[in-house]
N, CA, C and O of each residue as an XYZ file, in Angstrom:
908
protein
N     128.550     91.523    130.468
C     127.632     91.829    129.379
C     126.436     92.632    129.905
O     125.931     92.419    131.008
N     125.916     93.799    128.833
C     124.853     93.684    129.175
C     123.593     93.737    128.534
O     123.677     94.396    127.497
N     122.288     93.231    128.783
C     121.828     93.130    128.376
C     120.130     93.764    129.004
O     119.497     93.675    130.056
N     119.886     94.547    127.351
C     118.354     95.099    128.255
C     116.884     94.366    127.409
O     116.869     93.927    126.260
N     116.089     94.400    128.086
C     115.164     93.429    127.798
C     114.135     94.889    127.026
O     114.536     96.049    127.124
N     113.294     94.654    126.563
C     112.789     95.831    125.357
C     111.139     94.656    125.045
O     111.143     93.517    124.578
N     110.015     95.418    125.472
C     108.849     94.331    125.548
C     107.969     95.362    125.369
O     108.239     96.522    125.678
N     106.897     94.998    124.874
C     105.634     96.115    124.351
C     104.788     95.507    123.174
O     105.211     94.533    122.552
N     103.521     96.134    122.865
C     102.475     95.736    121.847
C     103.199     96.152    120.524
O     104.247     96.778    120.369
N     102.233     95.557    119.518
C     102.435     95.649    118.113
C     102.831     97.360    117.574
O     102.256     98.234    118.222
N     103.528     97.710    116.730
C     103.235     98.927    116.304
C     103.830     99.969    117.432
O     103.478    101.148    117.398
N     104.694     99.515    118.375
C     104.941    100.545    119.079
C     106.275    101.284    118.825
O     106.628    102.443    119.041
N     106.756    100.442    118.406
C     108.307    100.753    117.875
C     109.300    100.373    118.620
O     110.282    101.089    118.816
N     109.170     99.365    119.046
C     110.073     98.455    119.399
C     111.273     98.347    118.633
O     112.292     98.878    119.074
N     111.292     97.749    117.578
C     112.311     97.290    116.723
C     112.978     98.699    115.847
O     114.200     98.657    115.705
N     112.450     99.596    115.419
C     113.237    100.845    115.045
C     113.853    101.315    116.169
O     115.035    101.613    116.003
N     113.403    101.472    117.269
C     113.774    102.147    118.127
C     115.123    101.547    118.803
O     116.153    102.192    118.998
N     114.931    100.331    119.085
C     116.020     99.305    119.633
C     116.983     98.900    118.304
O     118.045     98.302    118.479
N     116.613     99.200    117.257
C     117.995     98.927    116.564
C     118.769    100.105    116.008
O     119.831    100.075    115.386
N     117.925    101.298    116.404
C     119.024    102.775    116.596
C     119.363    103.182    117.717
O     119.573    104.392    117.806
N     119.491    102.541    118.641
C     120.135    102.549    120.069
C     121.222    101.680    120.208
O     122.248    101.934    120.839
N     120.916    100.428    119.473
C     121.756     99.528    119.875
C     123.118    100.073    118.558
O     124.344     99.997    118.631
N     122.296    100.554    117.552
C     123.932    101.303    116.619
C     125.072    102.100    117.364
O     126.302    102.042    117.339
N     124.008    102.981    118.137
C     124.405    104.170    118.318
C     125.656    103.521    119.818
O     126.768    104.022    119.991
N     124.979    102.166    120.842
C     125.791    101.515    121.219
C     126.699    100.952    121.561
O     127.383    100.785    122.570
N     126.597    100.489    119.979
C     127.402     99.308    119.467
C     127.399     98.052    120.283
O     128.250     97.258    120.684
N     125.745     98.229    120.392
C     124.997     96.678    120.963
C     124.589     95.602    119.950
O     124.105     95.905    118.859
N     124.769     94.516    120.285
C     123.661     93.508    119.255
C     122.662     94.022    118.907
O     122.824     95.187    119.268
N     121.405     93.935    118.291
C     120.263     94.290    118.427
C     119.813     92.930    117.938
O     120.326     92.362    116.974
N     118.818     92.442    118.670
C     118.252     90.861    118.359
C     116.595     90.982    118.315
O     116.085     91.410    119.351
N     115.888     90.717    117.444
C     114.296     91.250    116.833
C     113.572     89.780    117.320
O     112.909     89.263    116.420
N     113.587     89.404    117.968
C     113.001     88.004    118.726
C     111.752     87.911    117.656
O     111.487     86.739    117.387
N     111.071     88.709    117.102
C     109.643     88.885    116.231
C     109.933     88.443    115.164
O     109.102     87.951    114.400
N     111.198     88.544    114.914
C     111.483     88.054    113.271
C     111.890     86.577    113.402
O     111.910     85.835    112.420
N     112.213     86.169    114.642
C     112.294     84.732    114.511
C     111.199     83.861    114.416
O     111.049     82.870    113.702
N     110.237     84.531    115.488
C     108.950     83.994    115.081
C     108.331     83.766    113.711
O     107.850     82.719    113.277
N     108.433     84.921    113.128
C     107.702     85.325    111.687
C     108.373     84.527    110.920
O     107.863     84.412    109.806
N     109.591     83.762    111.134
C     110.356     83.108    110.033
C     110.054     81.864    110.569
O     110.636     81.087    109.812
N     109.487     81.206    111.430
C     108.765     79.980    112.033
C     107.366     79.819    111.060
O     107.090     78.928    110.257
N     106.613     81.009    111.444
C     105.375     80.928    110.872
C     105.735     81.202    109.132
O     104.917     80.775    108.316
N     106.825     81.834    108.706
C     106.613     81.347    107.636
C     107.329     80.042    106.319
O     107.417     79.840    105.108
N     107.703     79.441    107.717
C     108.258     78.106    107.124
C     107.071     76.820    107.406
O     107.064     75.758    106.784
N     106.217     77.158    108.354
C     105.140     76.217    108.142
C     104.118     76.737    107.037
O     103.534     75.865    106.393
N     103.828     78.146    106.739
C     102.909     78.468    105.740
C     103.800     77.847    104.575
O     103.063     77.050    103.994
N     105.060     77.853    103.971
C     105.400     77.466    102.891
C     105.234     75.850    103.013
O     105.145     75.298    101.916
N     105.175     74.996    104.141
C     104.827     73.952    103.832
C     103.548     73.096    104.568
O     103.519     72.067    105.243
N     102.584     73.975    104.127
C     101.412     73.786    104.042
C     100.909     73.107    105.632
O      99.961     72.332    105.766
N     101.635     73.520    106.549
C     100.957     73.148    108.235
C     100.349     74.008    108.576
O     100.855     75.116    108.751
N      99.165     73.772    108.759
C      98.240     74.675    109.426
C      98.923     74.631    111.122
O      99.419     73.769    111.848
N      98.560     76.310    111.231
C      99.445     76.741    112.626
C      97.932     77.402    113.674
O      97.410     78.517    113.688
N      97.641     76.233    114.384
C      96.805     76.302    115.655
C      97.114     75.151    116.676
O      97.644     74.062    116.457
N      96.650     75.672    117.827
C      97.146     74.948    118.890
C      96.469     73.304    118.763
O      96.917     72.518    119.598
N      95.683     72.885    118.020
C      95.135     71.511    117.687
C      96.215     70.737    117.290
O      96.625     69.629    117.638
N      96.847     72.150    115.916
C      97.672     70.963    115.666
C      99.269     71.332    115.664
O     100.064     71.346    114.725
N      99.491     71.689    117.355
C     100.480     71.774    117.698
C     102.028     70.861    117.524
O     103.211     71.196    117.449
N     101.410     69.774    117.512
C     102.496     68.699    117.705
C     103.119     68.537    116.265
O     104.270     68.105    116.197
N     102.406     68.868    115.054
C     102.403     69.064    113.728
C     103.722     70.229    113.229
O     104.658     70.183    112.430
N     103.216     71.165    114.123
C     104.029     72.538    113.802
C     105.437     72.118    114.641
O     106.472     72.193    113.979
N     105.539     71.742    115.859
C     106.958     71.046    116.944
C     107.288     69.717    115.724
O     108.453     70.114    115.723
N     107.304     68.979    115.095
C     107.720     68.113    114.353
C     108.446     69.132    113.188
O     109.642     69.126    112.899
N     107.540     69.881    112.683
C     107.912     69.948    111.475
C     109.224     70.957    111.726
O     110.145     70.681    110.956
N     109.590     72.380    112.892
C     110.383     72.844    113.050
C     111.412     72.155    113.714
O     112.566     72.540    113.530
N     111.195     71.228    114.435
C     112.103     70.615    115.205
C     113.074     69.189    114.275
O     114.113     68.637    114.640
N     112.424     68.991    113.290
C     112.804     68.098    111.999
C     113.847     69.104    110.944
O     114.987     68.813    110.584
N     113.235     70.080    110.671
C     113.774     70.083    109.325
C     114.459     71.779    109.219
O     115.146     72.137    108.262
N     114.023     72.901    110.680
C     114.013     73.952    110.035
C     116.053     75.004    110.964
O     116.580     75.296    112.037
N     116.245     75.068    109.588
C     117.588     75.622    110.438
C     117.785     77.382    110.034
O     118.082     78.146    109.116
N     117.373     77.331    111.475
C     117.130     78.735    111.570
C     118.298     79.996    112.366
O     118.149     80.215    113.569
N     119.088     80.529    111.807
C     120.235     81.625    112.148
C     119.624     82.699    111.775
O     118.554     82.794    111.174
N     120.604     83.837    112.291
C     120.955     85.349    112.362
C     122.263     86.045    112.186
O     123.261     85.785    112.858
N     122.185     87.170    111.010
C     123.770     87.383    111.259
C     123.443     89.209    111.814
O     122.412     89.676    112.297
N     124.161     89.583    111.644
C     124.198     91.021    111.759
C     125.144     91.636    111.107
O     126.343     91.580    111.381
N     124.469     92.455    109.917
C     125.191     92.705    108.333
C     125.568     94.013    108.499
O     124.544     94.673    108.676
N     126.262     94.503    108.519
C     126.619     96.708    108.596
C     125.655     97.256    109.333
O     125.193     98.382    109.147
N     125.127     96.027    110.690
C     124.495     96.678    111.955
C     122.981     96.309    111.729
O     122.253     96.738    112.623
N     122.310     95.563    110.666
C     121.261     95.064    110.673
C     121.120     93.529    110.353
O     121.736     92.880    109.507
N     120.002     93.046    111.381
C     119.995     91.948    111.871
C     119.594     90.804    110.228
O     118.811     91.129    109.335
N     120.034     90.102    110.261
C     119.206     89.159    108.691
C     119.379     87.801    109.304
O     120.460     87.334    109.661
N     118.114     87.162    109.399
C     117.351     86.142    109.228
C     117.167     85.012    107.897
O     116.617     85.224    106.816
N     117.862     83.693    108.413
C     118.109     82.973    107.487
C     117.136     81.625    107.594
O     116.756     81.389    108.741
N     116.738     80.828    106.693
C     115.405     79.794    106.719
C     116.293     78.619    106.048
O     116.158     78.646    104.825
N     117.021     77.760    106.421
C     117.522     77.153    105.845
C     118.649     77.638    104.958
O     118.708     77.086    103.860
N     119.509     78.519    105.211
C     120.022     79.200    104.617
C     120.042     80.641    103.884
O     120.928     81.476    103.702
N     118.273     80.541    103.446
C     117.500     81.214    102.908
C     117.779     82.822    103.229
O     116.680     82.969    103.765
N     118.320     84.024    103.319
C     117.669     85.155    104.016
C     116.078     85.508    103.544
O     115.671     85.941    102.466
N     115.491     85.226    104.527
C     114.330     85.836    104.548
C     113.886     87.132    105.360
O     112.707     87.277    105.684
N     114.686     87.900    105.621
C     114.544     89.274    106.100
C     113.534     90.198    105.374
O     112.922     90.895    106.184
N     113.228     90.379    104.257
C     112.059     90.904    103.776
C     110.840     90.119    103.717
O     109.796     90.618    104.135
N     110.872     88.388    103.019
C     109.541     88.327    103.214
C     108.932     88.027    104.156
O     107.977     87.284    103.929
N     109.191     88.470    105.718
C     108.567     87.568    106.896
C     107.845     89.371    107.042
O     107.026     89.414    107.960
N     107.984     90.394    106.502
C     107.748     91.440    106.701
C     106.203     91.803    106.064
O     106.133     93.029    105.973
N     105.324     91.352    105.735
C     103.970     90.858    105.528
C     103.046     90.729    106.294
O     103.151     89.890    107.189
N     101.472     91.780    106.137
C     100.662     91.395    106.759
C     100.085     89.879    107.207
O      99.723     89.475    108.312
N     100.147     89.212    105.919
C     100.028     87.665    106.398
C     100.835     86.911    107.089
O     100.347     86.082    107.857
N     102.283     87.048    106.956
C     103.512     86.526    108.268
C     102.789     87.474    109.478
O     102.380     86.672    110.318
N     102.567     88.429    109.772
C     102.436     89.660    110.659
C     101.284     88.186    111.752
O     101.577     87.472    112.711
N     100.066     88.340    110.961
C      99.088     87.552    111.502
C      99.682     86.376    112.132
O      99.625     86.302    113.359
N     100.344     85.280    111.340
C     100.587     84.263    111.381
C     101.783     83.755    112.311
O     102.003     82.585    112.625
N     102.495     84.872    112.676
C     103.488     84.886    113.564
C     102.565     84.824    115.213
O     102.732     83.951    116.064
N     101.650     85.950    115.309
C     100.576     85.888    116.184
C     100.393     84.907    116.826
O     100.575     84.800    118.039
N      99.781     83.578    115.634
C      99.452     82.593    115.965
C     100.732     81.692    116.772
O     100.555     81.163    117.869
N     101.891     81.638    116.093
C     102.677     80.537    115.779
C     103.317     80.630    117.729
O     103.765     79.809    118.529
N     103.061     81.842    117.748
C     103.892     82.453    119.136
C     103.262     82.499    120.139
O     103.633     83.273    121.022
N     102.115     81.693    120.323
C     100.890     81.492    121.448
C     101.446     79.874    121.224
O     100.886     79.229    122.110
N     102.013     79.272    120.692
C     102.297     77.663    120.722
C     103.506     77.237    121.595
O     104.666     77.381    121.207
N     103.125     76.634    122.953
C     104.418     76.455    124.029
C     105.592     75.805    123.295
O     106.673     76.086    123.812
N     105.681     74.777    121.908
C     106.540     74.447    121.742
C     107.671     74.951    120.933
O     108.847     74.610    120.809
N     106.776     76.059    120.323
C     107.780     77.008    119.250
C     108.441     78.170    120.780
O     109.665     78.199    120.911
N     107.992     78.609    121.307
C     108.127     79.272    122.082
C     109.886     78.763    122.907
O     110.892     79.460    123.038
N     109.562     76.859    123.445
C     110.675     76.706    123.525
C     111.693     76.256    122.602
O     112.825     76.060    123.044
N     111.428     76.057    121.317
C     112.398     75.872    120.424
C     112.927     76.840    120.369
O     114.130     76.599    120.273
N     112.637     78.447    120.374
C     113.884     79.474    120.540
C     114.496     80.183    121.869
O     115.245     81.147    122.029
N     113.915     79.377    122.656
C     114.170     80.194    124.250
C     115.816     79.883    123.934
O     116.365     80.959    124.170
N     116.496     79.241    123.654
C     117.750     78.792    124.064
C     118.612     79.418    123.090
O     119.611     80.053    123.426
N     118.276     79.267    121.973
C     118.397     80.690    120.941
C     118.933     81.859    121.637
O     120.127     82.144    121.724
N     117.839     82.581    122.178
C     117.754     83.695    122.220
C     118.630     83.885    123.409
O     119.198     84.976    123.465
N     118.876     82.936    124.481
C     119.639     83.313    125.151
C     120.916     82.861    125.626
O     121.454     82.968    126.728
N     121.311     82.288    124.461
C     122.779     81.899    123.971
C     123.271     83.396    123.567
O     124.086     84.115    124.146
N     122.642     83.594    122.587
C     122.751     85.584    122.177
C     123.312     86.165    123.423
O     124.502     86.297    123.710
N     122.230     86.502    124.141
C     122.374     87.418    125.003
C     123.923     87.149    125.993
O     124.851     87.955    126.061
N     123.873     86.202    126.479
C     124.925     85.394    127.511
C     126.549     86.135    126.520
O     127.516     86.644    127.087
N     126.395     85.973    125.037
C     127.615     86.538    123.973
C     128.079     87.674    123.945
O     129.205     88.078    123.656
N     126.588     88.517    124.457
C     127.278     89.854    123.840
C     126.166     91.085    124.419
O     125.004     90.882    124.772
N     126.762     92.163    124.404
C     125.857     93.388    124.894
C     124.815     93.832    123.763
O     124.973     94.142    122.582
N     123.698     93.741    124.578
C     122.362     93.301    123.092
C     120.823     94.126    124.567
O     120.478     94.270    125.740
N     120.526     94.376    123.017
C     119.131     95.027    123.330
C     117.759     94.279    122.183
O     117.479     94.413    120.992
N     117.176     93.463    123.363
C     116.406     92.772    122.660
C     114.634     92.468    123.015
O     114.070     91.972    123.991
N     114.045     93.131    121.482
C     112.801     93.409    122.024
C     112.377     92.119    121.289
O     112.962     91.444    120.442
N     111.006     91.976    121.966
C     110.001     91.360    121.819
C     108.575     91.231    122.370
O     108.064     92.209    121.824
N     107.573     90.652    123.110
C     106.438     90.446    123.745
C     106.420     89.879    125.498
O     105.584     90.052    126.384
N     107.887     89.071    125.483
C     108.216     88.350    127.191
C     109.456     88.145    127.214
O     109.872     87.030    127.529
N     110.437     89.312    126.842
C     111.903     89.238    127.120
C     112.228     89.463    128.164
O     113.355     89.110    128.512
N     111.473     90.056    128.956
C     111.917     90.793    130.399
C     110.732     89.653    131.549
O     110.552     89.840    132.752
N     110.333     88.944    131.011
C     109.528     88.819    131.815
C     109.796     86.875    131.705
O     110.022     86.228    132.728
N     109.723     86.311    130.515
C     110.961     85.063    130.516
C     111.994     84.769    129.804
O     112.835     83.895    130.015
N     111.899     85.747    128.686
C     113.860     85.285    128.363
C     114.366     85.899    128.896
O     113.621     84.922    128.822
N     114.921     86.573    129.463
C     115.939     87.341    130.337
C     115.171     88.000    131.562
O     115.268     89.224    131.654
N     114.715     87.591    132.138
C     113.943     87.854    133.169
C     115.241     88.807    134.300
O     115.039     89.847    134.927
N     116.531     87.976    134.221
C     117.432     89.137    134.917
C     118.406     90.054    133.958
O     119.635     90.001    134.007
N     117.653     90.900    133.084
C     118.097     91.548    132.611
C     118.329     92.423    133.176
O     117.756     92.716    134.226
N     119.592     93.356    132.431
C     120.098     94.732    133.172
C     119.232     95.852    133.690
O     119.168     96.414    134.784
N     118.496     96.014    132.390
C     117.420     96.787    132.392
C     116.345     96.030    131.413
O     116.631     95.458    130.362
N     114.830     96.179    132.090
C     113.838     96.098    131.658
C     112.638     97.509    131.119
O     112.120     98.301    131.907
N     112.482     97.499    129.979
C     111.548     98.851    129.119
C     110.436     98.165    128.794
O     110.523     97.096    128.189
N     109.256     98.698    129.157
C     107.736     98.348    128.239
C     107.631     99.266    127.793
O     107.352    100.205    128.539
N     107.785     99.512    126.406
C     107.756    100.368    125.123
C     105.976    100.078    124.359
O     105.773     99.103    123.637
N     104.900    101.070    124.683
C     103.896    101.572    124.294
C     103.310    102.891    124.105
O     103.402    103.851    124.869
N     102.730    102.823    123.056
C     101.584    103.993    122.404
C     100.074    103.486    121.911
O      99.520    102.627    121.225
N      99.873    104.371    122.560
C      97.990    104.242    122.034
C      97.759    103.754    120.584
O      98.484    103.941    119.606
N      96.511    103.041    120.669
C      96.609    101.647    119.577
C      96.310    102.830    118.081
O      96.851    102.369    117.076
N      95.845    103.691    117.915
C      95.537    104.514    116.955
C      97.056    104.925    116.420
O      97.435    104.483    115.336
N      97.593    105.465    116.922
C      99.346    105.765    116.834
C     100.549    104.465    116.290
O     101.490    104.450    115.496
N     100.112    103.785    116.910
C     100.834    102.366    116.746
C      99.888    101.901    115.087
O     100.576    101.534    114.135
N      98.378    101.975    114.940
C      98.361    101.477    113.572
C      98.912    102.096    112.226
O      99.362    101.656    111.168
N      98.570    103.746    112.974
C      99.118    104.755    111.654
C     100.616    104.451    111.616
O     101.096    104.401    110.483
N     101.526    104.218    112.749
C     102.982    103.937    112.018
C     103.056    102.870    111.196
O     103.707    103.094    110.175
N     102.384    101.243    111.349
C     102.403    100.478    110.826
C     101.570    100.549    109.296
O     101.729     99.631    108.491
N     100.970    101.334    109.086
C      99.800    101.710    107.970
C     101.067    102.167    107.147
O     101.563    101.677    106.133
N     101.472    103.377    107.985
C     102.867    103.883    106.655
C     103.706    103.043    106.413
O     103.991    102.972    105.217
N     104.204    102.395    107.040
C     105.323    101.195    106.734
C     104.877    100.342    105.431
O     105.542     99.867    104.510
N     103.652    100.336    105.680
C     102.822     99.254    104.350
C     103.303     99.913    102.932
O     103.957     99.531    101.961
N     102.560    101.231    103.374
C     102.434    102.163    102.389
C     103.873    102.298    101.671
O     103.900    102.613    100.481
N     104.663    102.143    102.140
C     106.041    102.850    102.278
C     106.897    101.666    101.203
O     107.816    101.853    100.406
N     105.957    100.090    101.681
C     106.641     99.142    101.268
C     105.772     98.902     99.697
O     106.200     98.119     98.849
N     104.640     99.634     99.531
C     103.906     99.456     98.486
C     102.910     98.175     98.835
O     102.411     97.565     97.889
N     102.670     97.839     99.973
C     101.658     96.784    100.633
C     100.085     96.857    100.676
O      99.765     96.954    101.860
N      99.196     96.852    100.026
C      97.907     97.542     99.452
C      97.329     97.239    101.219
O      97.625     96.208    101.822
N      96.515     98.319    101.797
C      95.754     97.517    102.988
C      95.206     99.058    103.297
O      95.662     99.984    102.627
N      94.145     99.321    104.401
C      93.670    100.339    104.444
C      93.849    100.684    106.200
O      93.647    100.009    107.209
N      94.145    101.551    106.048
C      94.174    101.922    108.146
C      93.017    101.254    108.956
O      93.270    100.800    110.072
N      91.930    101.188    108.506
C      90.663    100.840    109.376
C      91.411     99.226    109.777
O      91.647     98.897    110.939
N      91.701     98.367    108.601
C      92.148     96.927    108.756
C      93.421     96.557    109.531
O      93.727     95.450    109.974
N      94.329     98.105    109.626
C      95.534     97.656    110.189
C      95.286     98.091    111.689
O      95.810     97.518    112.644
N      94.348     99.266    111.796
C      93.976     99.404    113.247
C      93.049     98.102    113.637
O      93.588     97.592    114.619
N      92.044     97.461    113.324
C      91.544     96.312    113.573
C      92.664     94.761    113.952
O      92.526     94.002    114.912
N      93.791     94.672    112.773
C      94.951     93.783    113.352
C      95.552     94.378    114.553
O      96.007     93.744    115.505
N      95.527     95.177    114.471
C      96.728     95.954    115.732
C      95.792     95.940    117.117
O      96.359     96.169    118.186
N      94.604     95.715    117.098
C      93.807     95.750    117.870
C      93.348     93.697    118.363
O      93.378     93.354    119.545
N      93.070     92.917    117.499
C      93.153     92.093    117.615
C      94.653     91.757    118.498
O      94.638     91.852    119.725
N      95.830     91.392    117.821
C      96.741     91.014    118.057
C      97.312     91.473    119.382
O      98.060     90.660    119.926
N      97.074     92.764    120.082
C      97.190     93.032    121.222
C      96.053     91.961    122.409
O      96.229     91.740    123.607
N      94.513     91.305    121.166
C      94.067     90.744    122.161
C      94.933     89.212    123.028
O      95.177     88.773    124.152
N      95.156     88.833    121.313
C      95.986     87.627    121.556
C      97.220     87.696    122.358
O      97.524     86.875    123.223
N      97.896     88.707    122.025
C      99.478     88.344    122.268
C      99.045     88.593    124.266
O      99.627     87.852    125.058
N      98.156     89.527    124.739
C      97.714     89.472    126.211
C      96.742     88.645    126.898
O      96.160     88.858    127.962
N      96.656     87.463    125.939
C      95.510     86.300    126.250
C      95.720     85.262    126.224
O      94.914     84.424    126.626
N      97.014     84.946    125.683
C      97.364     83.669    125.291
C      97.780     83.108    126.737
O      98.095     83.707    127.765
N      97.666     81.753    126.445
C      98.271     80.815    128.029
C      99.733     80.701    127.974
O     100.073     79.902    128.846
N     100.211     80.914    127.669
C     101.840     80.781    127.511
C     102.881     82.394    127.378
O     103.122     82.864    126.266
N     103.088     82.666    127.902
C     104.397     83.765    128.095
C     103.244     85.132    127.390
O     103.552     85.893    126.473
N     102.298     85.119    127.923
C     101.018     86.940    127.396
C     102.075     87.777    127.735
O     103.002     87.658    128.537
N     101.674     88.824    126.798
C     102.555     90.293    126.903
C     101.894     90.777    127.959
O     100.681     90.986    127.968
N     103.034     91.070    129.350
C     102.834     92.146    130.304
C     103.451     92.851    130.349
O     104.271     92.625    129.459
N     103.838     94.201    131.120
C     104.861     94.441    131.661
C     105.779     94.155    133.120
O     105.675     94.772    134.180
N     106.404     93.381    132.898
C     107.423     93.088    134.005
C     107.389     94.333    135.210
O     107.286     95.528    134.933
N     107.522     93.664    136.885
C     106.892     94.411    137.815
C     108.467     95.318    138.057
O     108.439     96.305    138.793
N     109.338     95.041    137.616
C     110.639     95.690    137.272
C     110.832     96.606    135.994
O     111.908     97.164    135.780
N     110.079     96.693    135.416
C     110.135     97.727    133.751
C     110.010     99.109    133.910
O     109.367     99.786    134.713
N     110.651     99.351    133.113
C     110.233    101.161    133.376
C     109.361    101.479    131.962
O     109.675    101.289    130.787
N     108.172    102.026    132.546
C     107.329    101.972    131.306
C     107.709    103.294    130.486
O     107.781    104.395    131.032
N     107.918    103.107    129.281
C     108.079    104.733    128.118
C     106.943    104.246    127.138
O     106.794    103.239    126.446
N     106.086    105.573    127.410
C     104.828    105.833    126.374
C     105.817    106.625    125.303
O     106.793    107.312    125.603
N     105.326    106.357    124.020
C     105.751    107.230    122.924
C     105.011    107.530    122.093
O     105.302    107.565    120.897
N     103.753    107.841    122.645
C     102.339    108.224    122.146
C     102.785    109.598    121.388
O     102.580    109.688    120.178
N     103.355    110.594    122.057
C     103.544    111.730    122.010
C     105.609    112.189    121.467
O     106.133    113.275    121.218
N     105.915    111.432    121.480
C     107.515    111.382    121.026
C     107.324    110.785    119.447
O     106.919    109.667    119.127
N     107.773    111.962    118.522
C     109.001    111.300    117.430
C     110.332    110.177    117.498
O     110.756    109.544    118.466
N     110.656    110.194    116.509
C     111.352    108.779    116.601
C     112.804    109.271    117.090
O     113.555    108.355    117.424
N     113.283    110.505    117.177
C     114.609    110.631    118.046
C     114.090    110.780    119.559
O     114.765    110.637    120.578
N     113.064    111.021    119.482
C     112.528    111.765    121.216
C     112.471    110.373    122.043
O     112.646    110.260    123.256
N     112.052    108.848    120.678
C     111.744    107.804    121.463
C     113.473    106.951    121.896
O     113.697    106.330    122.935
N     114.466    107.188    120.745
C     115.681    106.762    120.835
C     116.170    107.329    121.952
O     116.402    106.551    122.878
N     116.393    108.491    122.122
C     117.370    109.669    123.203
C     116.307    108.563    124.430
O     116.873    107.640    125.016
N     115.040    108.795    124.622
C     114.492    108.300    126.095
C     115.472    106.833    126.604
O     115.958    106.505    127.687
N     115.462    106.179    125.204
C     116.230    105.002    125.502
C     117.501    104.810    125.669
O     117.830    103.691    126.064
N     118.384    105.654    125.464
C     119.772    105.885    125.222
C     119.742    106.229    126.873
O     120.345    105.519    127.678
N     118.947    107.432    127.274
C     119.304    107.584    128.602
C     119.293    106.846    129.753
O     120.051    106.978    130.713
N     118.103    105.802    129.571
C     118.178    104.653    130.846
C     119.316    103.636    130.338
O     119.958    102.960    131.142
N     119.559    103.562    128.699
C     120.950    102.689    129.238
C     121.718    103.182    129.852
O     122.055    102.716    130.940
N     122.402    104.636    129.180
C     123.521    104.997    130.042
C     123.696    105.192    130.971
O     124.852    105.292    131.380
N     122.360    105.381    131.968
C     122.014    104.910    133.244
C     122.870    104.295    134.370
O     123.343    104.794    135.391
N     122.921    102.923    133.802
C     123.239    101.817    134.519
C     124.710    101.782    134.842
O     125.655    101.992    134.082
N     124.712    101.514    135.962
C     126.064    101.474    136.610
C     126.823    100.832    136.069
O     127.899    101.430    136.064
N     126.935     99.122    135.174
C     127.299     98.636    134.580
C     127.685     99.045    133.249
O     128.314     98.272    132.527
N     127.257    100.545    132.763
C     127.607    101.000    131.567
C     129.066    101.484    131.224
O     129.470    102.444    131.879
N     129.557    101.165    130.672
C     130.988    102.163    130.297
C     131.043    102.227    128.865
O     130.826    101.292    128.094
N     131.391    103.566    128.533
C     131.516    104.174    127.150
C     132.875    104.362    126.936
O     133.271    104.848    125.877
């Protein structure tokens, strides 16, 4: 199998980018972010406040009641909450935030470590997130830290809003995108770095085929590749 680890800040394009590579593939593509976001938004629907106080609150309540899968539908990933697909609504500035939180908590963190790398162990998968390369798959095939300057990263996420009809203004999404880079590199538990093995791709300056092709080429890279 193989498997490449895909890690970087908010807004960088992680997840477009890695799930038109992994088509083009015919890799898994696994969004580790959306599992989170479907954590945080199964405690917002039942009213647990999600901070590290009341950690043991949020580990009860997922570890009790919440059954959480993935399928992969005509090559895109869908996220289920009890059955539920929730693939669109975890896609929300308020999940956005709240995932933030939920994913600085050591125990949600290990409620999907085993998840995520049951996946991987299955099948040839490209899977981004914030510490894939650095602790879920730490021996991955290949390791990518996928970043762009925080101004670039809010305007893609600003259009996405826009795009989805999501009312919010650039100043507020560059301010989240700016926050959330503080957290997700501050937190005590698994902070976004880049792995001392990653090959870093800026896509400050790349369109969205310029950022796919960069990625297509270090897979096909690998000695372990066959087409």
């Amino acid at each position: 199998m193989i498997n490449v680890a895909l890690d970087g800040p908010v807004g960088a394009g992680k997840s477009t980018v890695a799930r038109e590579c992994a088509k083009r593939l015919g890799f898994v593509y696994v969004d580790t972010g959306a599992l989170y976001r479907s954590c945080a938004l199964y405690c917002i629907r039942n009213n647990v406040d999600i901070s590290a106080a009341n950690e043991k609150a949020v580990s009860e309540l997922l570890d009790g009641s919440l059954d959480l899968n993935f399928e992969i539908i005509d090559g895109v990933q869908h996220v289920y909450v009890n059955g539920e697909d929730v693939s669109d609504k975890i896609r929300t500035p308020e999940i956005s935030k709240a995932a933030s939180d939920v994913s600085a908590l050591t125990s949600v963190r290990k409620f999907l470590l085993d998840r995520q790398r049951e996946i991987a162990a299955k099948n040839n998968v490209i899977m981004d997130g914030r510490d894939i390369g650095t602790v879920i798959l730490p021996n991955a095939d290949l390791k990518v830290f996928i970043t762009a300057k925080p101004e670039v990263r809010a305007k893609r996420r600003y259009d996405e809003f826009v795009a989805k009809g999501i009312e919010t203004t650039f100043e507020e999404v560059l301010a989240d995108v700016n926050q959330r880079d503080y957290n997700d590199s501050h937190r005590a538990e698994a902070p976004l770095r880049q792995a001392e093995d990653a090959v870093l791709l800026d896509t400050s300056e790349l369109d969205f085929e310029g950022s796919v092709n960069s990625l297509m080429k270090l897979v096909q890279g690998l000695r372990k590749y066959e087409k």
